[in-house]
C-alpha positions as a Markdown table, in Angstrom:
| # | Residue | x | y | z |
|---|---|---|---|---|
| 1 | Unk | 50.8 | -106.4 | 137.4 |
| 2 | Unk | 47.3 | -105.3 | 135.4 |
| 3 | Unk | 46.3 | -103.5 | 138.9 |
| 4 | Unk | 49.4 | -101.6 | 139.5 |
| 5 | Unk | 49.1 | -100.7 | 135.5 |
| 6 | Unk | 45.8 | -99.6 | 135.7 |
| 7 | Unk | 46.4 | -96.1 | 137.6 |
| 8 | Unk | 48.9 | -95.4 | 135.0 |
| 9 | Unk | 46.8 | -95.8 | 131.9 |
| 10 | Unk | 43.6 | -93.5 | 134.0 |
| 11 | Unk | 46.9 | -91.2 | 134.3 |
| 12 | Unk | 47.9 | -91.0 | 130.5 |
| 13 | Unk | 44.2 | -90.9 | 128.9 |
| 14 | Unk | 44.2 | -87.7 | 131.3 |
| 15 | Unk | 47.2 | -86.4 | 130.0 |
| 16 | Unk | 45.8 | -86.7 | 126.1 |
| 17 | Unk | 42.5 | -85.3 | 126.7 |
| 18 | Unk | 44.4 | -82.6 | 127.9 |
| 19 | Unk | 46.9 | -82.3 | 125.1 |
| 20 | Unk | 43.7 | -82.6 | 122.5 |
| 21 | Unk | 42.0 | -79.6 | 124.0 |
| 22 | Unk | 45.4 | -77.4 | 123.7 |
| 23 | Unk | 46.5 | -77.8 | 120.1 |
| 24 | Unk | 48.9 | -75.1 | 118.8 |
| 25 | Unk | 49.4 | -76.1 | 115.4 |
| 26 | Unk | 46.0 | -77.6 | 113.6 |
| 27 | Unk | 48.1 | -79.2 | 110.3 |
| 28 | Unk | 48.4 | -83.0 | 110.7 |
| 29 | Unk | 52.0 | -84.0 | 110.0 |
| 30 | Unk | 53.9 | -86.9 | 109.2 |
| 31 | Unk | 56.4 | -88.9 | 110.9 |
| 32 | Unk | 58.5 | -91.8 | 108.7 |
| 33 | Unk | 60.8 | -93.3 | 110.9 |
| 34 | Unk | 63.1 | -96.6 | 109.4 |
| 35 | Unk | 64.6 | -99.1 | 112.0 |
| 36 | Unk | 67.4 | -101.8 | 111.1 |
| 37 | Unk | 67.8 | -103.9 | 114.7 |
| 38 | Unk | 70.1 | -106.6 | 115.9 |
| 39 | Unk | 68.5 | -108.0 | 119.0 |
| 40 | Unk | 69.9 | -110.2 | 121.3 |
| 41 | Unk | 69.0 | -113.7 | 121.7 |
| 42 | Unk | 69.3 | -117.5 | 123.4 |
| 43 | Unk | 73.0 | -117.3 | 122.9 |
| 44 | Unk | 73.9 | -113.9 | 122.0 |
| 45 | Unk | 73.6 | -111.0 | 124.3 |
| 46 | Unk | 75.0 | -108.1 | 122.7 |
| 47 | Unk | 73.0 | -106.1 | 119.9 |
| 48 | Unk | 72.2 | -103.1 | 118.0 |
| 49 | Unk | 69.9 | -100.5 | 116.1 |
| 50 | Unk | 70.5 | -97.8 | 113.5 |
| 51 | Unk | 67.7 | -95.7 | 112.6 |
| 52 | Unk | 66.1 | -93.3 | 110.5 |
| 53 | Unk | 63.5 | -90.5 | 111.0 |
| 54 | Unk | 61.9 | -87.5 | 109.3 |
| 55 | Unk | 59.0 | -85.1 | 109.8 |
| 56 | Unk | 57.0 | -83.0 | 108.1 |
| 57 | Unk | 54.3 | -80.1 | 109.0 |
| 58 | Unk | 51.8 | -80.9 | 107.1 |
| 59 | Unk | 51.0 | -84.3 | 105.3 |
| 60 | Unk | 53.6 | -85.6 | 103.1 |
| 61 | Unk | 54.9 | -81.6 | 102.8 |
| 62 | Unk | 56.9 | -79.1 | 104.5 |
| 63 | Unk | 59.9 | -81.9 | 105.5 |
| 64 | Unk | 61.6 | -79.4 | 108.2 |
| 65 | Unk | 63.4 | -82.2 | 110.1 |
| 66 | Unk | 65.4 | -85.3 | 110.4 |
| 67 | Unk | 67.4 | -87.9 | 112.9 |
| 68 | Unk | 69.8 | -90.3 | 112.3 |
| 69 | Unk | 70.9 | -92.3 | 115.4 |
| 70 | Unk | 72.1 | -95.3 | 116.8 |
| 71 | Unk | 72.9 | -97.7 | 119.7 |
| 72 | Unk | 74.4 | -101.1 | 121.0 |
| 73 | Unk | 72.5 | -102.8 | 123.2 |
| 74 | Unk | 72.9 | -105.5 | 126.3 |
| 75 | Unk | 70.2 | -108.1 | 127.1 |
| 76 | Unk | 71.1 | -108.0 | 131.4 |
| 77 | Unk | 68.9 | -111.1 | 132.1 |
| 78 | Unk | 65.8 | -112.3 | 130.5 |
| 79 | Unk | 63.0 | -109.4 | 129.3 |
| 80 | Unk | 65.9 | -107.0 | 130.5 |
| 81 | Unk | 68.0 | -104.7 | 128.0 |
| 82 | Unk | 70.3 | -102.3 | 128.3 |
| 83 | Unk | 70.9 | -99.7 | 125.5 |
| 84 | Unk | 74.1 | -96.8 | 125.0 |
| 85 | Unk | 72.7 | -94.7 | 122.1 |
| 86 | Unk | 74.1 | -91.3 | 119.7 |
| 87 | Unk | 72.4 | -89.3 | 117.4 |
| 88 | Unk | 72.6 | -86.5 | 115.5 |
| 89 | Unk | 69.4 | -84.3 | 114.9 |
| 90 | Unk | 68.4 | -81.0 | 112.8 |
| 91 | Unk | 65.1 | -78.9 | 112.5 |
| 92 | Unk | 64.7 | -76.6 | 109.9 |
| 93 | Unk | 61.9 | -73.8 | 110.1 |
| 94 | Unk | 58.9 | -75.0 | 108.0 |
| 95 | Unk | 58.1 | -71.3 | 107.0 |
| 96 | Unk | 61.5 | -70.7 | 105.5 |
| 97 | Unk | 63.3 | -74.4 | 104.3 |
| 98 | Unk | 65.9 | -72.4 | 102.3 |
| 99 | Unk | 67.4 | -71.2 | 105.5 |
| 100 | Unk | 70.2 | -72.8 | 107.6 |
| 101 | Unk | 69.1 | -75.3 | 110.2 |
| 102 | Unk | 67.1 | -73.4 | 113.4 |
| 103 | Unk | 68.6 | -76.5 | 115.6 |
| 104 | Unk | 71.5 | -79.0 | 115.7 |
| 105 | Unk | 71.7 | -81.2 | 118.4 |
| 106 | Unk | 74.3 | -83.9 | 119.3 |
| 107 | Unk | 72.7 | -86.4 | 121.6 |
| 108 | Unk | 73.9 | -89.5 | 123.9 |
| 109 | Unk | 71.6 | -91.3 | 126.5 |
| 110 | Unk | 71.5 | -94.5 | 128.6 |
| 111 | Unk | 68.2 | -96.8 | 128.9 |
| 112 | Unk | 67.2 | -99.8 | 130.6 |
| 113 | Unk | 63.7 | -101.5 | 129.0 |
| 114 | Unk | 61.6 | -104.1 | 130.7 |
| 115 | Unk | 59.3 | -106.2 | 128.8 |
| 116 | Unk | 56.1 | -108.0 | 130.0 |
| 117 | Unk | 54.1 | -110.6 | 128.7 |
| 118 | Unk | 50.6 | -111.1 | 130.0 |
| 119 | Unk | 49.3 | -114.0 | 127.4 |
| 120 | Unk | 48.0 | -111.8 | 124.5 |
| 121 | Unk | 49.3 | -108.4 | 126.5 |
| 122 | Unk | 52.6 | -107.4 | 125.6 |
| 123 | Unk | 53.9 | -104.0 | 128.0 |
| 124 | Unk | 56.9 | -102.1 | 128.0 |
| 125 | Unk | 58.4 | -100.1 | 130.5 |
| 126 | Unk | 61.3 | -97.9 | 128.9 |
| 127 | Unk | 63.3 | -95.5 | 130.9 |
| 128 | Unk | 66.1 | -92.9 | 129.6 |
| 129 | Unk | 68.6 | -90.1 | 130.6 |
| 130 | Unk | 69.6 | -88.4 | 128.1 |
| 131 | Unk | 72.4 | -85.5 | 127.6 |
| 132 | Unk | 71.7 | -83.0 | 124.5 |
| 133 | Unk | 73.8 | -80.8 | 122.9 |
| 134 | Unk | 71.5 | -77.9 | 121.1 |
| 135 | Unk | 73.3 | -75.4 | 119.2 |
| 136 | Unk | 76.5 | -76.0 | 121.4 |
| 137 | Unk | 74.5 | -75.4 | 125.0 |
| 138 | Unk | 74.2 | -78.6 | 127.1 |
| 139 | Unk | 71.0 | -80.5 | 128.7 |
| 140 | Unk | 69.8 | -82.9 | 130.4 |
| 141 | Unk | 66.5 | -84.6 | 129.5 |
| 142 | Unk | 64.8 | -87.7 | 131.4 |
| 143 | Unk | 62.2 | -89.9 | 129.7 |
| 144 | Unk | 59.7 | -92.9 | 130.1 |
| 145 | Unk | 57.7 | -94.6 | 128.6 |
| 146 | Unk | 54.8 | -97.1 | 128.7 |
| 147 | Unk | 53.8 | -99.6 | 125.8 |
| 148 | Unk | 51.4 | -102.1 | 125.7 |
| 149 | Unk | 50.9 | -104.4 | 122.0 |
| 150 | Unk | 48.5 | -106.6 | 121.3 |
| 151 | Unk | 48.4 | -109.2 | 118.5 |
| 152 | Unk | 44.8 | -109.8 | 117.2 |
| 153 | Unk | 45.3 | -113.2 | 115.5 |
| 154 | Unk | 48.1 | -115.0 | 117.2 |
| 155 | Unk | 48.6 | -114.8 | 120.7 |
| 156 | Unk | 52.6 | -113.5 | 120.0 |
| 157 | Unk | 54.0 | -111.4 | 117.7 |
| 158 | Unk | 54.8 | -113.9 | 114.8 |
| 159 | Unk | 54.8 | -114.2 | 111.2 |
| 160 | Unk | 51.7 | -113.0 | 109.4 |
| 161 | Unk | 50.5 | -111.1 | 112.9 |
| 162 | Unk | 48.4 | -108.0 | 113.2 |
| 163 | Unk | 48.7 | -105.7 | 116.0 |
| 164 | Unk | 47.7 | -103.2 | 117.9 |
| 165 | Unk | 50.2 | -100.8 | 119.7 |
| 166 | Unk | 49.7 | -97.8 | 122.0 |
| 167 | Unk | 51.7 | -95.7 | 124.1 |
| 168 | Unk | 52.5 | -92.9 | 126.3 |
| 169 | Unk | 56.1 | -91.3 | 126.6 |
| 170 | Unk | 56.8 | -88.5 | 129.3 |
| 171 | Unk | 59.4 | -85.7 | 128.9 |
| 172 | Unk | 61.2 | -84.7 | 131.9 |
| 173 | Unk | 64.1 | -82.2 | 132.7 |
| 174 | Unk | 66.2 | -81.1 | 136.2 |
| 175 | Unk | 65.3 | -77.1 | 135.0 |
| 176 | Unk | 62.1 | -75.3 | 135.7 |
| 177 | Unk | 59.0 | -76.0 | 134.8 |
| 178 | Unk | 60.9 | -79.7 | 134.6 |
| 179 | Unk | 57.8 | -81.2 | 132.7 |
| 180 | Unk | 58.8 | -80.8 | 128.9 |
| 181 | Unk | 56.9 | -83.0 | 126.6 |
| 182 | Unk | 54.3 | -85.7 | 126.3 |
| 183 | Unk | 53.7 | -88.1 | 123.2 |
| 184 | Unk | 51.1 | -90.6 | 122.8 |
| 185 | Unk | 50.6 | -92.9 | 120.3 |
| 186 | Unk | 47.8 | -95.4 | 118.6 |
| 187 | Unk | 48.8 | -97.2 | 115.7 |
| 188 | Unk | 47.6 | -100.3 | 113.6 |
| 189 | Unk | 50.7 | -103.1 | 112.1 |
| 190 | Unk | 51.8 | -106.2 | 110.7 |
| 191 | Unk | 54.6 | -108.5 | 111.2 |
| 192 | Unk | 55.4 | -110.2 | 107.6 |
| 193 | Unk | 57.5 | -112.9 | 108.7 |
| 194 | Unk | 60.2 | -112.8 | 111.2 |
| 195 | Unk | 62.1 | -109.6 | 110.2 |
| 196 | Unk | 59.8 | -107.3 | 108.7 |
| 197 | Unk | 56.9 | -105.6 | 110.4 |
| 198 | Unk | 55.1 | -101.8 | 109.7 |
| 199 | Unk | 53.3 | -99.8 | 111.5 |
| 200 | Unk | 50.8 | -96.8 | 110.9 |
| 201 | Unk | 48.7 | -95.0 | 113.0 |
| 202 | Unk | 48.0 | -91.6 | 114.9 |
| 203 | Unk | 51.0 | -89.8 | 117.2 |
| 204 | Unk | 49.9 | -86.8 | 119.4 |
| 205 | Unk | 53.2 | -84.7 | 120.6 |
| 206 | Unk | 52.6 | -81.9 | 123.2 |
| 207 | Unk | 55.2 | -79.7 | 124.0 |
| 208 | Unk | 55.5 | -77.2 | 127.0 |
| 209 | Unk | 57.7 | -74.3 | 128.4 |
| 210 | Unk | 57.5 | -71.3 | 130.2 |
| 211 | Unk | 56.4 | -69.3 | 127.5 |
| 212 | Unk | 54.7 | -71.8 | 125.0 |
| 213 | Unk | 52.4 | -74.8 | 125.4 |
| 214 | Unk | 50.2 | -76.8 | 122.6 |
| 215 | Unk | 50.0 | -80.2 | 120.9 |
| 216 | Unk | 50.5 | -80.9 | 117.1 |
| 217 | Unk | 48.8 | -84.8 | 115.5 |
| 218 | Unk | 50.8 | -86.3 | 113.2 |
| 219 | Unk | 50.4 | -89.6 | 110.9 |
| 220 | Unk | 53.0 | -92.1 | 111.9 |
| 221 | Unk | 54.4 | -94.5 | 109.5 |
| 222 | Unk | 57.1 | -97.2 | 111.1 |
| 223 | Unk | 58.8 | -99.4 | 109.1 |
| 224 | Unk | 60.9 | -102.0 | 111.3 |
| 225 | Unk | 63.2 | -104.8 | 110.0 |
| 226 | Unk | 65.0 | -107.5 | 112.9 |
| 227 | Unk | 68.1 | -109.2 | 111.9 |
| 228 | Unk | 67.9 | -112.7 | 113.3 |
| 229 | Unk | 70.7 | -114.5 | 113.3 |
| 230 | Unk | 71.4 | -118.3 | 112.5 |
| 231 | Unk | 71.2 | -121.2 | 114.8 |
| 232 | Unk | 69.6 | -119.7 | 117.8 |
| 233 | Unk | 66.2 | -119.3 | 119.4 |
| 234 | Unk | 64.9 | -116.1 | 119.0 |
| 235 | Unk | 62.3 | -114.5 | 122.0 |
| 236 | Unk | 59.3 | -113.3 | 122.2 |
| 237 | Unk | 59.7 | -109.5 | 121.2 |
| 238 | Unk | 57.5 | -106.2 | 120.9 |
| 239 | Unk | 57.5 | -104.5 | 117.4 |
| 240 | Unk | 58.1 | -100.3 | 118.7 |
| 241 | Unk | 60.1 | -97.9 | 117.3 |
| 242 | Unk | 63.5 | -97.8 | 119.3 |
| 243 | Unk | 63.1 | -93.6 | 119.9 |
């Protein structure tokens, strides 16, 4: 599993030297996303997520845009979930935040995610389709994306656990150029108990089209809370933000 991994990860380093050395927009923003999740567990295999996110361009300032979302979820066999999701997203232009919205998009996509667990190695292997409404004109938009956590003073992700996580998402679509966006993340958290864990850390999001191209850091500030229900074994799971 490591060795077929390992071409991957050469692959994504690539890709974010690359996005470094093509910034468009040199003001570090912030990302504050909020997750409320009802996973599945030993009995149980339906669940759920809501979720909250905003942005803004520069630190703490210039909030030009926000999600709200949601999706039920389907645990297929062991480490293997399946996910329906909705949202509703809007993005304001950070120059002018009295005027209307520049975007609304209505969103639905499908996902299948596959965990991993390789003693202290936890990976991720998320894949998406997704079909976008922007401003009324339809989409399609294909994603994946790799994650690997690892706790630093338990060997799982557990009560009083701190963690590293990193990954690497790739934006695709069936139009020319079909490569759309790349985001890669590094960020430091900390399980509290069972339920509550935060995250903070550095997010890189590079954008492309025909006409534009650049990459735009951001601090990233994820605060995730698991509802575990009574009188069943939860699993092993891998604290990431659900979008």
């Amino acid at each position: 599993m490591l060795k077929n991994t390992a071409p991957v990860l050469l692959t994504l380093i690539m890709v974010l030297l690359f996005n470094t050395a093509n910034a468009q927009n040199n003001k570090t923003g912030t990302w504050g996303i909020a997750t409320i999740v009802l996973p599945g567990d030993s009995t149980h295999h339906w669940g759920g997520y809501v979720e909250l996110q905003g942005r803004t361009n520069t630190l703490f300032n210039q909030f030009f845009y926000y999600e709200t979302k949601g999706g039920i979820s389907y645990d297929i066999a062991k480490n293997y979930t399946a996910l329906i999701g909705t949202g509703r997203y809007v993005t304001y232009d950070y120059n002018n935040l009295d005027a209307p919205p520049t975007v609304k998009e209505f969103r639905m996509w499908e996902q299948l995610t596959i965990n991993s667990f390789l003693d202290r190695i936890k990976i991720e292997h998320r894949y998406r389709a997704e079909q976008r409404w922007l401003n009324g004109i339809y989409r399609n938009r294909f994603r994946y994306r790799l994650n690997l956590v690892i706790p630093l003073n338990h060997k799982k992700i557990e009560a009083k656990t701190f963690f590293v996580s990193v990954f690497d998402e790739i934006f695709l679509n069936n139009n020319a150029p079909h490569f759309e966006r790349n985001r890669f993340s590094a960020a430091f958290g900390y399980q509290f108990d069972k339920s509550l864990s935060v995250q903070a850390g550095w997010l890189d999001q590079y954008n492309y089209s025909l006409t534009t191209a650049g990459a735009k850091n951001n601090l990233a500030i994820t605060v995730m809370y698991r509802i575990n229900r009574k009188n069943t074994k939860p699993k092993e799971h891998i604290p990431t933000t659900i979008d």
